[in-house]
C-alpha positions, 0 to 999 in steps of 0.5 A: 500500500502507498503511504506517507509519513507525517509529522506533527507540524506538518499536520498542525500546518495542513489546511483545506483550499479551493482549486477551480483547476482541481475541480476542472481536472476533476470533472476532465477525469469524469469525462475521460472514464466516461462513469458517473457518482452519483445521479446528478453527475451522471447527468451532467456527463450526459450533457457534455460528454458528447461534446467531449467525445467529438472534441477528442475526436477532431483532435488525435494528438490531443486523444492520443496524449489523453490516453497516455496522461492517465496511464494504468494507475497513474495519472501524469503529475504535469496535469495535477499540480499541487495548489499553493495553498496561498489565497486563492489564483483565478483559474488562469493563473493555476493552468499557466502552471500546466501550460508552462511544463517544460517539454521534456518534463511532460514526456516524462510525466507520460511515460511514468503515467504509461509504465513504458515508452511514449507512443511515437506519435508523442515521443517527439513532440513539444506542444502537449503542456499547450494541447492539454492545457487547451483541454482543460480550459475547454472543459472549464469554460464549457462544462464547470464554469456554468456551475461554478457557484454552485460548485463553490459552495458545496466545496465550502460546505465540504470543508465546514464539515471536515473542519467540524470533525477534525474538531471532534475527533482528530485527523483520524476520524477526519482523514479516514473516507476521504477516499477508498483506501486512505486512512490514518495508520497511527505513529504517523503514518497516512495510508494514501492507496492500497498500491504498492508505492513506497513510503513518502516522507512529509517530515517539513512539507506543507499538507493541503486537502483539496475537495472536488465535487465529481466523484474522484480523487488523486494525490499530488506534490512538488518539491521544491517547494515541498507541498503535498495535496490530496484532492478528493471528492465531497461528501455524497449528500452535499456533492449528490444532487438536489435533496428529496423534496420535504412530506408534502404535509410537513411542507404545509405546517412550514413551508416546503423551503423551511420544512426541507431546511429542518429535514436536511438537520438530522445531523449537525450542518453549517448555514454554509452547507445548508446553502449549499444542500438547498440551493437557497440564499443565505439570508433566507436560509438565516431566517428558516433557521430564526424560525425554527429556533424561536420554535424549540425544533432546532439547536445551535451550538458554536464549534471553533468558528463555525455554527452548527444547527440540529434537531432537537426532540421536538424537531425529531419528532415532528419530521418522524412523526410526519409518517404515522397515521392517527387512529381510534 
């Protein structure tokens, strides 16, 4: 299995941060494996994915270097590199980062994604940093941009809720389903993929998380100067499409904006994941939550710098109750 060795300070410098490249790269690797999530990615997939395929199709050069950019195991590391972790770069300046890849570094990027030698058609060529970057803004422009607000917000509600737990229970209970096969070993050790890599030390580098909402993931690093990043996708019911509309009777007593704000509280949730889940604006979302406050079904409580809200009894009561019957 593939694993890093961590330090305490590199753990305690480790943050999470917002790459539109590495969503960008996400939703690119999506298209390219042409399988979906979760529902409201498949339809995405289908709305682009021919467009995609005739892209490809009208350009076999760049197929080609697709074909190789994702290898067997590997995905070429000049096509993920690690975000910087300082503020946030516009799109543009993160893919000048994959434009500006040396030559002779992108065919050695392929030929370790490839296991083996590059096919002839590439093996001479100095333009593919150019033709994938071409991709992928192509891919930005047309297929996440749109969406880009929306996307930023379930990312930021990701992050709210990873931060929660890290408070709670630590970078084990964290760190553990970021991914299928990552988890926290203990003694340091962070088990990144179930290959057979060999270990990678961290002892002094920067850690950052990188949440995506297409369902996929990969690691990441650069030296100098040291940075690892681990991208991964965001939680299934904040990144899985709109939630199942509230009982049609629990929307006449509340309101079926309010009363789909209190179903989605049957775990602990920011405002910003609440705006995210719902589609609704923030202010009001603020005023849902007055409501329900001043009714005594739901909670508040501060954790570090976030605000949580969850049902309370009552509020549990009356969403479970919404299925029974009355009798005599």
């Amino acid at each position: 299995m593939g694993w890093w060795q961590v330090d305490a300070d590199t753990l305690a410098g480790s943050r999470f941060v917002v790459s539109a490249l590495s969503e960008t790269v996400a939703g690119f690797l999506t298209l390219a494996k042409a399988t979906a999530a979760h529902p409201g990615e498949r339809a995405w997939l289908d709305a682009h994915l021919p467009a995609y395929r005739g892209r490809l199709a009208a350009d076999p050069v760049t197929a080609l270097l697709v074909r190789a950019a994702l290898g067997h195991h590997w995905i070429a590391d000049f096509l993920t590199p690690t975000p910087t972790g300082e503020g946030e770069p516009t799109f543009d300046d993160e893919l000048e980062r994959v434009r500006a890849t040396p030559a002779g570094a992108v065919r050695a990027d392929l030929a370790v994604a490839l296991g083996g030698p590059l096919p002839a058609a590439l093996e001479h060529r100095d333009d593919l940093a150019g033709r994938a970057a071409d991709l992928l803004e192509w891919v930005w422009r047309r297929t996440v941009l749109p969406t880009w607000p929306r996307r930023r917000r379930v990312i930021e509600a990701d992050i709210a809720a990873r931060s929660e737990r890290l408070s709670q229970g630590g970078w084990a209970a964290t760190l553990g389903g970021m991914q299928p096969d990552m988890r926290w070993l203990g003694e340091g050790r962070l088990q990144i993929n179930a290959y057979d890599y060999p270990p990678r030390e961290l002892a002094g580098a920067r850690l950052l998380f990188v949440p995506v909402t297409p369902g996929t993931g990969w690691v990441s690093w650069q030296t100098p100067p040291h940075r690892c990043a681990v991208a991964y996708p965001c939680w299934g019911p904040l990144a899985g499409g709109d939630p199942p509309p509230p009982p049609d009777a629990l929307g006449t007593l509340l309101g079926r904006a309010r009363a789909g704000v209190l179903v989605l509280l049957d775990t602990p949730k920011s405002t910003t994941q609440l705006v995210a889940l719902t589609g609704q604006g923030l202010g009001s979302v603020g005023r849902h939550l007055k409501v329900l406050l001043d009714a005594r079904l739901v909670r508040r409580r501060r954790t570090g710098r976030s605000v949580l809200y969850s049902r309370t009894r009552l509020g549990d009561a009356l969403v479970e109750g919404e299925g029974d019957e009355g009798g005599g």
